[in-house]
TORMIKOL-970788 format. One record per residue (C-alpha): residue number from 1; residue in one letter; x, y, z. Coordinates in nm, 3 decimals, always signed. Layout:
// TORMIKOL-970788
rec n = NUM res = A X = X Y = Y Z = Z
...
//
This chain:
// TORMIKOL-970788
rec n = 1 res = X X = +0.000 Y = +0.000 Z = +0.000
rec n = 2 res = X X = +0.111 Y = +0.337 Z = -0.071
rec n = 3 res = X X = -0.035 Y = +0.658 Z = +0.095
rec n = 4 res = X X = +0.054 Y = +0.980 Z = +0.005
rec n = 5 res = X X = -0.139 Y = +1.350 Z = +0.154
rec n = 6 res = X X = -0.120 Y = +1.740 Z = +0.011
rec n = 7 res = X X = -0.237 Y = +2.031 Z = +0.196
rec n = 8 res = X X = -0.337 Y = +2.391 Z = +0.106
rec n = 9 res = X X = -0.453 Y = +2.741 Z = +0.239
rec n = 10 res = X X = -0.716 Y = +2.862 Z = -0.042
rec n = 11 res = X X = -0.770 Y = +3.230 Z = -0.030
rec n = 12 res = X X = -1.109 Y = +3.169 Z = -0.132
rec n = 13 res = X X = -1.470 Y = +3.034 Z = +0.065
rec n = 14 res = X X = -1.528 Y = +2.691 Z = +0.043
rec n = 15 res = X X = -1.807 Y = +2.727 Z = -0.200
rec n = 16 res = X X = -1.567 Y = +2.866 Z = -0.443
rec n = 17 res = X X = -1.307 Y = +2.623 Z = -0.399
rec n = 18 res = X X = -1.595 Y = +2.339 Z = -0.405
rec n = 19 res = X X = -1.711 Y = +2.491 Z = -0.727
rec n = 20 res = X X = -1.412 Y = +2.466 Z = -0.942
rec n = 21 res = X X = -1.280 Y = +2.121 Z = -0.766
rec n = 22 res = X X = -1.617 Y = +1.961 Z = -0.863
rec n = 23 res = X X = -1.631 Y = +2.122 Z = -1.219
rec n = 24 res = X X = -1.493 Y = +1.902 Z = -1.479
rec n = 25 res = X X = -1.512 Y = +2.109 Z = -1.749
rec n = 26 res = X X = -1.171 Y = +2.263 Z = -1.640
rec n = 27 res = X X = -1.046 Y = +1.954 Z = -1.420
rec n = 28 res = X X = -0.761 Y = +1.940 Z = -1.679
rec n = 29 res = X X = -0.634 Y = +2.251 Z = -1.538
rec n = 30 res = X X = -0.513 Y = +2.182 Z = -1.215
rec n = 31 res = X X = -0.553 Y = +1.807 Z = -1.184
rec n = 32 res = X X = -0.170 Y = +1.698 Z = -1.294
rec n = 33 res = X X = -0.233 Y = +1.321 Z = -1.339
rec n = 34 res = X X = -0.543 Y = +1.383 Z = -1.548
rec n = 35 res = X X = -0.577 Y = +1.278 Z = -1.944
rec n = 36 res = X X = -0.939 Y = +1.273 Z = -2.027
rec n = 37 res = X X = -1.248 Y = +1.139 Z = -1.963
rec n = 38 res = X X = -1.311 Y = +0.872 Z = -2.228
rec n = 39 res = X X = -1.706 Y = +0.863 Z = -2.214
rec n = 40 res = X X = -1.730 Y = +1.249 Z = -2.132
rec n = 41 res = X X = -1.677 Y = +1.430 Z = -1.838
rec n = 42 res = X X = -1.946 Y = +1.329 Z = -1.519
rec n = 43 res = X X = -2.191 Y = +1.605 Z = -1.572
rec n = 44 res = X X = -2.300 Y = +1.556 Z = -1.164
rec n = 45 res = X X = -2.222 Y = +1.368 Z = -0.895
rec n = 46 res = X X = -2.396 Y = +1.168 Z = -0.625
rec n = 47 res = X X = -2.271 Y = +0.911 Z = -0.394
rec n = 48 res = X X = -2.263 Y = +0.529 Z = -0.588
rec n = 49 res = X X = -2.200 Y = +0.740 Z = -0.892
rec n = 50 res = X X = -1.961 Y = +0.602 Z = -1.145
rec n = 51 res = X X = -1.761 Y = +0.747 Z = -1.393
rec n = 52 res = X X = -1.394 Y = +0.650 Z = -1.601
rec n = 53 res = X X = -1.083 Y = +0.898 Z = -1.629
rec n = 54 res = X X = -0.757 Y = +0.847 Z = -1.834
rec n = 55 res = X X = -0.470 Y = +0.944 Z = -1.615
rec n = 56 res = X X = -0.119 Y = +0.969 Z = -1.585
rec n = 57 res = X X = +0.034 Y = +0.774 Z = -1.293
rec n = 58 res = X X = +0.406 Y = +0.771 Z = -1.274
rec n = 59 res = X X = +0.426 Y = +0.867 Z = -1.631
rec n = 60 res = X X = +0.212 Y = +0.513 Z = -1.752
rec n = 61 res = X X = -0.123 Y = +0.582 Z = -1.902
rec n = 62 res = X X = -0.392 Y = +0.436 Z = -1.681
rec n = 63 res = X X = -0.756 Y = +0.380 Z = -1.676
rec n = 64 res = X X = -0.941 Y = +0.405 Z = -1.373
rec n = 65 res = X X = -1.315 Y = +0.361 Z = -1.321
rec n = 66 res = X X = -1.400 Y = +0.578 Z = -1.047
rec n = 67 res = X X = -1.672 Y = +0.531 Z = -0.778
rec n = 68 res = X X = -1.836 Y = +0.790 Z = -0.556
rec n = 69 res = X X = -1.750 Y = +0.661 Z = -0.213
rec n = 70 res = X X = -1.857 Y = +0.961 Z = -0.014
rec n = 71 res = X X = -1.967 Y = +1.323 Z = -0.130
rec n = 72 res = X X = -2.113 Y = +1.574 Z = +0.122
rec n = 73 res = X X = -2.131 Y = +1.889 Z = -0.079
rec n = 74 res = X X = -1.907 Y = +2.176 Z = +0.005
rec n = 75 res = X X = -1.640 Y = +1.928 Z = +0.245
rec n = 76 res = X X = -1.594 Y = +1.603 Z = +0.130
rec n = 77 res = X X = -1.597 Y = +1.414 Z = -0.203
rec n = 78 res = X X = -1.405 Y = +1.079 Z = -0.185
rec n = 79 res = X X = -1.387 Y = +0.841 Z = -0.497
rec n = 80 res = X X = -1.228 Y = +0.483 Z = -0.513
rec n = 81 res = X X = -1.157 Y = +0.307 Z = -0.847
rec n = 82 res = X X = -1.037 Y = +0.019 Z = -0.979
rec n = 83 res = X X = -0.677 Y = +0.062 Z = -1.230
rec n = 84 res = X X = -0.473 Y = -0.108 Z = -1.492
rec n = 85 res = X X = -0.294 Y = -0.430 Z = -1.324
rec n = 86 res = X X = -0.508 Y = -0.497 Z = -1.011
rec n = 87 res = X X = -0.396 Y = -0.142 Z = -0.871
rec n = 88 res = X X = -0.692 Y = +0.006 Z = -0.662
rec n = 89 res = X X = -0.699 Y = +0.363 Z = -0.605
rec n = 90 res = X X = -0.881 Y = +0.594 Z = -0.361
rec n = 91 res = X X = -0.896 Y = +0.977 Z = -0.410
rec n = 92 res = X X = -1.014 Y = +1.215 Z = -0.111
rec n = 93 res = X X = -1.133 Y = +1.581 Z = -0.100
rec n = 94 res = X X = -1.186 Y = +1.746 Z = +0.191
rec n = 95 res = X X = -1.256 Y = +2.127 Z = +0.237
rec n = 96 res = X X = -1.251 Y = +2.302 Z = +0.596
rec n = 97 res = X X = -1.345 Y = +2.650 Z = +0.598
rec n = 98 res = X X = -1.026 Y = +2.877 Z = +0.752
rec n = 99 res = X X = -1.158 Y = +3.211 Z = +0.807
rec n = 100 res = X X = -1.171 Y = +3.404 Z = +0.476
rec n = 101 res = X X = -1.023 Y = +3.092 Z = +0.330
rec n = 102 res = X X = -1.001 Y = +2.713 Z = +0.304
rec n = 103 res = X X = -0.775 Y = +2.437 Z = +0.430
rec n = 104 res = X X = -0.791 Y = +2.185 Z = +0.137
rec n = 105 res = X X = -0.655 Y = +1.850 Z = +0.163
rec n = 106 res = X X = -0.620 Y = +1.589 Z = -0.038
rec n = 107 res = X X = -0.573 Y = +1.152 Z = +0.059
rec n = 108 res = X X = -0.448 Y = +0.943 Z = -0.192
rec n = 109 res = X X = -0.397 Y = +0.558 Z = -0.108
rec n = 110 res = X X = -0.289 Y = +0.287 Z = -0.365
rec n = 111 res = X X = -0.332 Y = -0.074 Z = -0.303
rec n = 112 res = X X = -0.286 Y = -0.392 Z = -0.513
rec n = 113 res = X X = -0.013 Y = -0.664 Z = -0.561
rec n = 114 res = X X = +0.148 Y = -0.464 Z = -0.805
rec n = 115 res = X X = +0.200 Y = -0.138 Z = -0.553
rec n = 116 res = X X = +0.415 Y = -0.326 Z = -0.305
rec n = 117 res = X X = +0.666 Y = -0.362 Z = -0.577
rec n = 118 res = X X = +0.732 Y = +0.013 Z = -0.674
rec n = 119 res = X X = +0.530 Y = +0.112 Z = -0.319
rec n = 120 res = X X = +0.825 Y = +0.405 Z = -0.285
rec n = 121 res = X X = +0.821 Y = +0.542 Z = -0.686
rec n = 122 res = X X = +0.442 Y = +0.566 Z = -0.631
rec n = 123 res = X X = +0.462 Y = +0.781 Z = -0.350
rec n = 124 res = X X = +0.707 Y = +1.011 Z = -0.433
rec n = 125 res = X X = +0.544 Y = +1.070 Z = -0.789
rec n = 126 res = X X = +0.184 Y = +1.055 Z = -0.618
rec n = 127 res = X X = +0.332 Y = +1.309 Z = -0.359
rec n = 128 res = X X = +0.491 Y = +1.562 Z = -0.630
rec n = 129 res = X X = +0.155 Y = +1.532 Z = -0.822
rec n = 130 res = X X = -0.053 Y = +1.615 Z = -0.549
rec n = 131 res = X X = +0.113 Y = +1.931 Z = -0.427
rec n = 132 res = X X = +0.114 Y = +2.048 Z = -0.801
rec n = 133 res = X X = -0.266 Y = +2.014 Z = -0.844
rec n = 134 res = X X = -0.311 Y = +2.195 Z = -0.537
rec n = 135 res = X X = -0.082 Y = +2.456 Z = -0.679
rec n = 136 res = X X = -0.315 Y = +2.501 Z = -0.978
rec n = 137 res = X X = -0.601 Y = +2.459 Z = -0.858
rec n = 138 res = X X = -0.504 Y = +2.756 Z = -0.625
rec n = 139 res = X X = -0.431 Y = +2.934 Z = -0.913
rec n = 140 res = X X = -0.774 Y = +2.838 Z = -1.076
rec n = 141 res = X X = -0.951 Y = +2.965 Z = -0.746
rec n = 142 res = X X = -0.790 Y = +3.283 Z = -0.639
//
């Protein structure tokens, strides 16, 4: 298994951060692993709700079909999926309201037989990814 976490201050309400996190129409933008969304972009979401995403993962195309796990509007969206090679993959959003801003952060865990062997390349490239996104999504936001 391989874990990885990024964390931001968002100059921005939590609304406004929610809005552009959960609009796919520009998720290419910010999200740094993200290729496309081979059946169209998920035009809403609601917990159970499935959708597929090419990605990038360590510089491999993948193919994960995505699941809504959780999704409280505003705070939390959390999606697990199902990759390329028996990898499993969870994604989680949460957004806590900071003042005038938000604390974003963002869970990523891999599991699967074929994690344990590069467990360590996964993280650090998960890791690097992670704080990028949350650089331009910042960006996006503010």
């Amino acid at each position: 298994m391989a874990e990885v976490t990024a964390e931001a201050r968002i100059e921005a309400p939590a609304e406004k951060v929610w809005a552009k996190l959960t609009d796919f129409s520009v998720y290419g933008e910010w999200s740094t692993t993200h290729t496309g969304f081979p059946k169209g972009a998920p035009t809403s979401l609601e917990q159970g709700g499935t959708f597929e995403e090419n990605m990038k993962l360590m510089g491999f195309p993948a193919e994960v079909t995505w699941t809504v796990d959780e999704l409280d509007p505003g705070r939390t969206l959390s999606i697990r999926g199902k990759g390329p090679m028996g990898v499993n993959v969870g994604t989680r959003y949460s957004l806590t309201p900071d003042g005038d801003g938000t604390k974003v952060r963002i869970d990523g865990e891999f599991t699967g037989a074929a994690v344990t062997l590069m467990a360590g390349k996964l993280k650090d490239s998960a890791s690097a990814a992670l704080d990028e996104s949350l650089r331009k999504l910042t960006a996006l936001v503010v």
